[in-house]
C-alpha positions in Angstrom: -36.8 134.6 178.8 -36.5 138.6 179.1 -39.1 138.6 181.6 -37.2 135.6 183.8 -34.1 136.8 183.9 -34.9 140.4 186.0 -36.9 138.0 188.4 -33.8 136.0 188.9 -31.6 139.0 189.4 -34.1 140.6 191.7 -33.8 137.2 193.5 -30.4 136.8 193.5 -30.2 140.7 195.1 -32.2 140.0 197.8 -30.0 137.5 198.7 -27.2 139.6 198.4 -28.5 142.0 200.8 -29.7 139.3 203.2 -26.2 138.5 203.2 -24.4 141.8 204.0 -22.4 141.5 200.5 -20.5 144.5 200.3 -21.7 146.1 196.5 -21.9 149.0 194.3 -25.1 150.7 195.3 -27.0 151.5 191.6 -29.4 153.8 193.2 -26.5 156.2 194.9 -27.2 155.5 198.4 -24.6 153.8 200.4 -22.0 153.5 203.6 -19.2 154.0 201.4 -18.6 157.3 199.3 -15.6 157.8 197.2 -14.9 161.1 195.5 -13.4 160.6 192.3 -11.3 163.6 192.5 -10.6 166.9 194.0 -8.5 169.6 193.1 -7.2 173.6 194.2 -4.4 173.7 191.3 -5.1 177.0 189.4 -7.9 179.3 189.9 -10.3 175.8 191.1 -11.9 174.9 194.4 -13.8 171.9 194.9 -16.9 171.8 196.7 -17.9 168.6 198.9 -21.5 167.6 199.3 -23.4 164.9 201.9 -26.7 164.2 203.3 -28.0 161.5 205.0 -31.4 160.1 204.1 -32.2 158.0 207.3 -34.1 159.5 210.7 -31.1 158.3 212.6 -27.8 160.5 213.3 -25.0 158.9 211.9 -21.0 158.9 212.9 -19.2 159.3 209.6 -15.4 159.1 208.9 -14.3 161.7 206.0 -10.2 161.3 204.8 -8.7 163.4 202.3 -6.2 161.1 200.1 -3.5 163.1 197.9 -2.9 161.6 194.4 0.3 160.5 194.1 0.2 157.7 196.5 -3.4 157.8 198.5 -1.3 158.9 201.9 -4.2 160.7 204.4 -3.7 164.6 204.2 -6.4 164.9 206.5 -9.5 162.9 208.5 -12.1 164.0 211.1 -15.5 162.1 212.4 -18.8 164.1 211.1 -21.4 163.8 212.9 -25.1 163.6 210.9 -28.4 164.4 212.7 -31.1 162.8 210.8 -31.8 164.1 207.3 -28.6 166.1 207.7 -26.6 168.0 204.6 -23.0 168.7 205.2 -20.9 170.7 202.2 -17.3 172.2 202.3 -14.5 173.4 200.0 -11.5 172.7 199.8 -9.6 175.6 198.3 -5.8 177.2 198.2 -4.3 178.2 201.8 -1.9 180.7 202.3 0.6 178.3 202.6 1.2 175.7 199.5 -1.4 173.4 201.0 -4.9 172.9 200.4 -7.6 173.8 203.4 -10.9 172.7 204.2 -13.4 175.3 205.1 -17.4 175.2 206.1 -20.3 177.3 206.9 -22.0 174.6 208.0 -23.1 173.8 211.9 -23.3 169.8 211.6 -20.3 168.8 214.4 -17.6 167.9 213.7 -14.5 166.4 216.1 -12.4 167.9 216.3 -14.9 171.2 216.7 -11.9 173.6 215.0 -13.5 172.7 211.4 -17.4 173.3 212.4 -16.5 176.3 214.7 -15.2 178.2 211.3 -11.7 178.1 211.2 -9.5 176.7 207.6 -8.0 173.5 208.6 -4.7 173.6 206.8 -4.0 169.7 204.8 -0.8 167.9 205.8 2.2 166.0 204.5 3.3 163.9 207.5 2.4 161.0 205.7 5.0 160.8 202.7 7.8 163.1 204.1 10.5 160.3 203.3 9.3 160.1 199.3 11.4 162.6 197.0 8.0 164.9 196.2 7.5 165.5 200.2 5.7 169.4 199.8 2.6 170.7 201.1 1.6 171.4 197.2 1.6 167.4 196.9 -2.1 168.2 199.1 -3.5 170.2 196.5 -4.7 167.1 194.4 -6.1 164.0 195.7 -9.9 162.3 196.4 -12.5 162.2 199.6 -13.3 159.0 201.3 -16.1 159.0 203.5 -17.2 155.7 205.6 -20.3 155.3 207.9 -19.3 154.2 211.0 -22.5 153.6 212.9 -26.1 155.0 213.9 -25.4 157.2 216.9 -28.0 157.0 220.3 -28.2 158.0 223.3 -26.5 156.1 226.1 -28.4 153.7 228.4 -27.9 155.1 231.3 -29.2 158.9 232.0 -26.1 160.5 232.2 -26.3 163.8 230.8 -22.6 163.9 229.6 -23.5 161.1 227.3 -26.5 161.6 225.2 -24.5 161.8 221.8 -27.4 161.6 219.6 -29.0 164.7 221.0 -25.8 166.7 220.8 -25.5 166.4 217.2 -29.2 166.8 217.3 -29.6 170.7 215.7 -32.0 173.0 217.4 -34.8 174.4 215.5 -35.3 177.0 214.7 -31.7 178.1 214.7 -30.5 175.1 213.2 -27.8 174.3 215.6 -26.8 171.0 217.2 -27.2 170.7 220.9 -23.8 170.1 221.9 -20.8 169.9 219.2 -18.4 170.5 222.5 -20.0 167.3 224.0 -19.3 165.0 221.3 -15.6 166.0 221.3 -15.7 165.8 225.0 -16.4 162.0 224.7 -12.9 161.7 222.4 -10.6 164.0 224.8 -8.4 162.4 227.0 -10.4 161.3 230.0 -13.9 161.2 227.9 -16.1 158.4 227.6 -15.1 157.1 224.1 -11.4 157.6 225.1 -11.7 154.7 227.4 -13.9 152.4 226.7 -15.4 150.6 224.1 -16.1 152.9 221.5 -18.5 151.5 220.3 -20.8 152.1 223.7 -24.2 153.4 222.0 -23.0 153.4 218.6 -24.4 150.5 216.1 -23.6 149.5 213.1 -24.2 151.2 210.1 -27.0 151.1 207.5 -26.4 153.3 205.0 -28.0 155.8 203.5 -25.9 158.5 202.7 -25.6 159.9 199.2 -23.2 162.6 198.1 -21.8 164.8 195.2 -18.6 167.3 194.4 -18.5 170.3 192.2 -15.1 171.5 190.6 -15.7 175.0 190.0 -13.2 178.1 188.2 -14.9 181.0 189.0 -12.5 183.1 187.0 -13.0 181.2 183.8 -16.9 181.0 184.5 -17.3 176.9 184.7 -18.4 174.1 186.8 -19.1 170.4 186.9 -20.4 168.3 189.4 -20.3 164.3 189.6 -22.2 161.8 192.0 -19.8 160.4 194.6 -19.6 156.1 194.2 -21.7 154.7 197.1 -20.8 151.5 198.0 -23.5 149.8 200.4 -23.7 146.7 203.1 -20.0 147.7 203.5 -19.6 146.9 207.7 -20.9 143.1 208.0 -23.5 144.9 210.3 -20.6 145.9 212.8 -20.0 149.5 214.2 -17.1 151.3 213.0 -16.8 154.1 215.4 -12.7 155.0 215.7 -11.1 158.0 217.1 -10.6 161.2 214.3 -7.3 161.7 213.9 -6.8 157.0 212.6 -6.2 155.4 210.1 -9.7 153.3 210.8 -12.0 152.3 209.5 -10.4 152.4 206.2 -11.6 150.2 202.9 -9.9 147.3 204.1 -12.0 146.9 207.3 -14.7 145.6 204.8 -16.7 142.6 206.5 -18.3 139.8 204.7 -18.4 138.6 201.2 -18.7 141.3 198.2 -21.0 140.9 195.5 -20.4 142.3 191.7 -23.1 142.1 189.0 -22.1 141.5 185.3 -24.9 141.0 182.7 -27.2 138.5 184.8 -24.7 136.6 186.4 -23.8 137.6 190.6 -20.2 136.8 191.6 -20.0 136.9 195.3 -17.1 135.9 197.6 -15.1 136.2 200.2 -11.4 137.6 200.7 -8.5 135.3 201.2 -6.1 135.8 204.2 -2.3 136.7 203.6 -1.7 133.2 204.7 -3.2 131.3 202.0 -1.1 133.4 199.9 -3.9 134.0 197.3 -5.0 136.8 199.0 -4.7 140.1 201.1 -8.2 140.2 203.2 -11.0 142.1 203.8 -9.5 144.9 200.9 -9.8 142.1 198.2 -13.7 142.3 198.6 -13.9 145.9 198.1 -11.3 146.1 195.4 -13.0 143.4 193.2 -15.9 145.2 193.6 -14.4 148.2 191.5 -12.6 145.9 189.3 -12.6 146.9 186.1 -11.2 145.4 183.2 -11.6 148.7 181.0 -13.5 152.0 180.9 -15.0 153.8 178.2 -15.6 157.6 177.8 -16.0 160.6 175.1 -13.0 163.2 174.2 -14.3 166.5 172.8 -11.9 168.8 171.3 -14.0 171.0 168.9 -11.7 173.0 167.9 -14.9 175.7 166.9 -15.7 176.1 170.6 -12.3 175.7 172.0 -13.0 172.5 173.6 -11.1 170.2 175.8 -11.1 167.2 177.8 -9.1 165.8 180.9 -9.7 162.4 182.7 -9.7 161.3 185.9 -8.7 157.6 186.3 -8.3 157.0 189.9 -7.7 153.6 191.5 -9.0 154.2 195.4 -7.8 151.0 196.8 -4.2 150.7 195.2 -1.8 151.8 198.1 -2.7 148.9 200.1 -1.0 146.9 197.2 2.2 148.8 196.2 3.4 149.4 199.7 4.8 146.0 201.1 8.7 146.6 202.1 11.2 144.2 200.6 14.3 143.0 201.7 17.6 145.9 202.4 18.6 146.7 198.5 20.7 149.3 197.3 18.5 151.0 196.2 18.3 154.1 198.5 15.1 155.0 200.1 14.1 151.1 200.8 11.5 150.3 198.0 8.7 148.4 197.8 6.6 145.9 196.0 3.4 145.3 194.5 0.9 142.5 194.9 -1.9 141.6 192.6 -3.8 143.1 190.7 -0.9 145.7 190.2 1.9 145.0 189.0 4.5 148.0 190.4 5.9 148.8 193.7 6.1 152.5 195.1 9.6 153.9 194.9 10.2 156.8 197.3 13.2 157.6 195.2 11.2 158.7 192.2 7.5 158.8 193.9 5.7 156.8 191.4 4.3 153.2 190.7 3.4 153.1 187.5 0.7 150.4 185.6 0.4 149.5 181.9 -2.1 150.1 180.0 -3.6 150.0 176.9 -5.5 152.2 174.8 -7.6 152.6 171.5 -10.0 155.5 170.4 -12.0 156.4 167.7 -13.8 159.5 166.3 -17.5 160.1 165.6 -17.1 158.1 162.1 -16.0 154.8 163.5 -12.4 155.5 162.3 -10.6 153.9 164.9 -6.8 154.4 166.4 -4.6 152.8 168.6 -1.9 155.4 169.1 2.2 154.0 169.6 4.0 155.5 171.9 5.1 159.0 170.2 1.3 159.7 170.5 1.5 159.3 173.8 3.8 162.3 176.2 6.3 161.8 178.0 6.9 158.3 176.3 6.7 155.2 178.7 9.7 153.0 177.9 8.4 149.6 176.4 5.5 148.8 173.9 2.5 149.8 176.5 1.7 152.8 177.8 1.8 153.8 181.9 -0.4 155.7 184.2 1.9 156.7 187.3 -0.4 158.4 190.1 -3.6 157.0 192.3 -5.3 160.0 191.0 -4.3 160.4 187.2 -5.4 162.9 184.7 -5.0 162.0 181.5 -5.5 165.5 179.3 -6.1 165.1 175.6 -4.0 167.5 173.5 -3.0 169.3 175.9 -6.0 170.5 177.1 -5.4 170.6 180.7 -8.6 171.9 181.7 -8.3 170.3 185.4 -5.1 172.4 185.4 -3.0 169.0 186.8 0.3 169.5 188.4 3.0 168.8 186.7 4.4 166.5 190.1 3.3 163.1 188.0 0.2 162.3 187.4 -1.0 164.5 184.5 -0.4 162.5 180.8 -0.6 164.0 177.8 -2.4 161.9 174.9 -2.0 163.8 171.5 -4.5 163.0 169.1 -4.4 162.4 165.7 -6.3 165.1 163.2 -9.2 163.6 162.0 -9.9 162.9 165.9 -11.5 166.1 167.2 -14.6 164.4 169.0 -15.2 160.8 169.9 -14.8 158.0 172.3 -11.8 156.2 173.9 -11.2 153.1 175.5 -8.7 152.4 178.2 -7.5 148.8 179.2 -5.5 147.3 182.5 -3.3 145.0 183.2 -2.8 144.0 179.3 -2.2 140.0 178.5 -2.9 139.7 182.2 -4.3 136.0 183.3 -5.8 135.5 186.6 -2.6 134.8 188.3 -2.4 139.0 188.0 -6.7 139.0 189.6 -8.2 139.6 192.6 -9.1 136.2 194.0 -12.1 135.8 196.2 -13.5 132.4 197.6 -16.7 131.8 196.5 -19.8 131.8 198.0 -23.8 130.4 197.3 -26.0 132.9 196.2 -29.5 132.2 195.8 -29.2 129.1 194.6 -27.0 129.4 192.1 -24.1 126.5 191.7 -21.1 126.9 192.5 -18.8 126.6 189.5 -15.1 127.1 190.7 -14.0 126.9 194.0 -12.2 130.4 193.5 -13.2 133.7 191.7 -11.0 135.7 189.8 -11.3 139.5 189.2 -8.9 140.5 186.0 -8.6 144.4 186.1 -7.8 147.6 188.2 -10.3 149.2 190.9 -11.1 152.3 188.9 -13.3 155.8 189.2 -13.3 158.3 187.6 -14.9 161.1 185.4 -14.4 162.6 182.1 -14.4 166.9 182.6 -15.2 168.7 179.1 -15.0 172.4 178.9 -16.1 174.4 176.1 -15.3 178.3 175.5 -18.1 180.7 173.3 -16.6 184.1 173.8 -18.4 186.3 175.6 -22.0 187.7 175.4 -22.9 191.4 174.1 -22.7 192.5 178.0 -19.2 191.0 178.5 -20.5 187.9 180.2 -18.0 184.8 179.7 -20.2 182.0 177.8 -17.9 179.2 179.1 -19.4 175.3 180.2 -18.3 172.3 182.0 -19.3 169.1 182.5 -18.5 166.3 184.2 -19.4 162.4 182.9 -18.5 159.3 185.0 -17.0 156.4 183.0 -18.5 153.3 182.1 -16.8 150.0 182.3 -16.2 146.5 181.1 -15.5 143.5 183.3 -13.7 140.7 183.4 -14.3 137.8 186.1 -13.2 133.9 186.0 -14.0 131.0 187.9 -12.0 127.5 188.2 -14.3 126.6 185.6 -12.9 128.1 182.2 -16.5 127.6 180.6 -17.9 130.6 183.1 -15.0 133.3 182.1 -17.0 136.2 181.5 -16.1 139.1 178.9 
């Protein structure tokens, strides 16, 4: 049996692949990279990193989501030549907002950012919500979508060979013609009008990438992988203007496909009609369903240690923002939609969600904390995380140096807990009338059990960030660490048939 069962999940992956199922990419590579987190609060920049494995040039949409409520605070097109490595920081303007800066020559349009200059975040986005300030930029995560392999057009027109302007010259190193991609998007240019698409295809992934939180004054860094999502486009280009909304998650084609233990769960997103569902987003969001994560606190108190979380939930926005009818509450509010369970209020700029915790030390001594443990206090028996982007510091910690503008919880943590491991639940109690519901699909054979799939959980990334403190060295060198540790998860996925619920 131990040697069948990899066959038939091997199987069972090819089919999913065959079948453009949008997934989790184990091996890193993908058309989809989310950032977990990036940050310029205190004396921290956060260095952004991509490359794109393929001998095609790709177009590539990168958006910068704030934390509070994932509103865009900036997006521009990359353009990759083949085997291309992009990188940037985003670090503290000298306004309150966060800025994006690069040394590198890959194009971008607009040019502004690969011709040198600090492109300044913004907060058009959520001026009518109470916390409206540029410093709300300052903390957020990176999306970046592939939105198709780049060529030359058909015809030889020289104002059209795209591919070869974001082609770099050796031996300098620098693309052809960054003016003549952003050429094609002015008004009057090629892209502008007509299909956009015109020698652009669809996508096929590829791209891996990393980020790197660094305090250079306290001596530490830690980098993470980025989540690479693949087979993400239904083998359609994606090429939109810079400066849109699109492609965002939710333009997602095709089924997805989640593995748990050796089972595949694949299926398809139900329209707003049916009134089960909310589309293309309910693919990519069951995909990052998770029930619970799992990670490690370190707090020994002989090194100075600390630990921060990051528990961000990437697709959540396009949940918590549908209007509802005139109230009296003053600005309109708005209501959530499975899996979440609270609106965002303007008023107070949060949407919070329950959870529930439990954590143990290195002995097996286990906790689960009430809610003086936990600061400020949530109303109610369970416990709330308010933010898309939390960070969840233990003891006061605060070694991501989180604003104070709502998504930084305290969790203090009982003495004989120093070091150990925690585990964090969503949606508690919830039954699949609170999941992500997916019509199911064939897969390689396998029967179909339930007309519907259910999804019971949160889309969630995220990283623990230790930091440790050893003095300093004989020559006056700071001995300070960091690292950074993804979280592992738990799923939890039901079909019509009870008999195939799934722990």
């Amino acid at each position: 049996m131990k040697k069948i069962l990899p066959v038939a999940v091997l199987s069972a992956l090819a089919g999913v692949n065959g079948a453009q199922a949008v997934h989790l990419n184990p091996d890193g590579l993908g058309e989809v990279l989310l950032y977990p987190y990036y940050t310029v609060e205190g004396s921290q920049d956060t260095y952004i990193q991509v490359v794109n494995t393929t001998m095609h040039t790709k177009a590539v949409k990168v958006r910068f989501r704030e934390a509070l409520n994932s509103q865009e605070v900036l997006d521009f097109n990359l353009y990759l030549s083949p085997y291309d490595h992009w990188s940037a920081v985003i670090t503290r303007g000298d306004t309150d907002a966060a800025v994006i800066i690069t040394a590198d020559n890959s194009c971008t349009v607009p040019n502004a950012l690969s011709d040198g200059n600090a492109i300044s975040f913004r907060n058009t986005d959520y001026l009518t919500d109470s916390q409206n300030g540029l410093d709300r930029t300052r903390e957020g995560y990176v999306e970046m979508i592939d939105m198709g392999v780049v060529g030359n057009a058909a015809v030889a027109d020289p104002t059209r060979q795209y591919s070869t302007f974001a082609t770099h010259v050796q031996p300098a190193g620098v693309p052809a013609s960054c003016a003549g991609l952003q050429a094609a998007w002015n008004a009057g240019g090629y892209w502008s009008t007509t299909d956009q698409r015109d020698a652009v295809t669809a996508a096929i992934g590829g791209l891996y990438g990393y980020e790197v939180i660094i305090d250079s004054p306290e001596g530490t860094a830690g980098a993470t992988s980025a989540v690479a999502l693949d087979d993400f486009d239904g083998n359609t280009a994606l090429h939109f203007p810079p400066g849109t909304s699109s492609p965002g998650l939710g333009d997602s084609a095709g089924p997805a496909s989640v593995i748990n233990g050796t089972s595949i769960w694949t299926g398809t997103g139900l329209s707003v009609a049916s009134g089960l569902g909310n589309g293309a987003i309910d693919t990519v969001t069951a995909v990052l369903s998770r029930r619970s994560i799992v990670n490690d606190f370190i707090l020994e108190p002989s090194l100075n240690a600390g630990t921060d979380w990051t528990v961000v939930w990437p697709t959540r926005f396009e949940y918590i923002m549908n209007p509802v009818a005139a109230t009296a509450l003053t600005p309109a509010h708005f209501v959530a939609k499975p899996p979440f369970v609270t609106g965002w209020n303007p008023a107070t700029s949060k949407a919070c969600e329950p959870i529930d915790i439990v954590y143990y030390n290195r002995e097996e001594l286990g906790v689960t904390p009430d809610e003086v443990d936990f600061s400020p206090a949530p109303p109610g028996d369970t416990f709330e995380l308010c933010a898309e982007a939390n960070v969840l510091t233990f003891d006061s910690s605060d070694v991501l140096e989180a604003s104070s503008r709502g998504l930084r919880t305290n969790l203090e943590m009982a003495d004989s807990h120093p070091n150990g491991w925690l585990s964090m639940s969503f949606n508690p109690g919830a039954t699949y009338t609170r999941a992500i519901t997916l019509q199911q699909s064939l897969l390689s054979g396998q029967p179909l059990e339930g007309q519907y799939v259910h999804f019971v959980g949160l889309p969630t990334i995220g990283f623990a960030f230790f930091q440790y403190q050893n003095g300093t060295s004989a020559d006056g060198v700071l001995r300070n660490y960091a690292a950074m540790v993804r979280h592992k998860a738990t799923r939890s996925i039901w079909s019509d048939n009870a008999s195939s619920v799934q722990p």
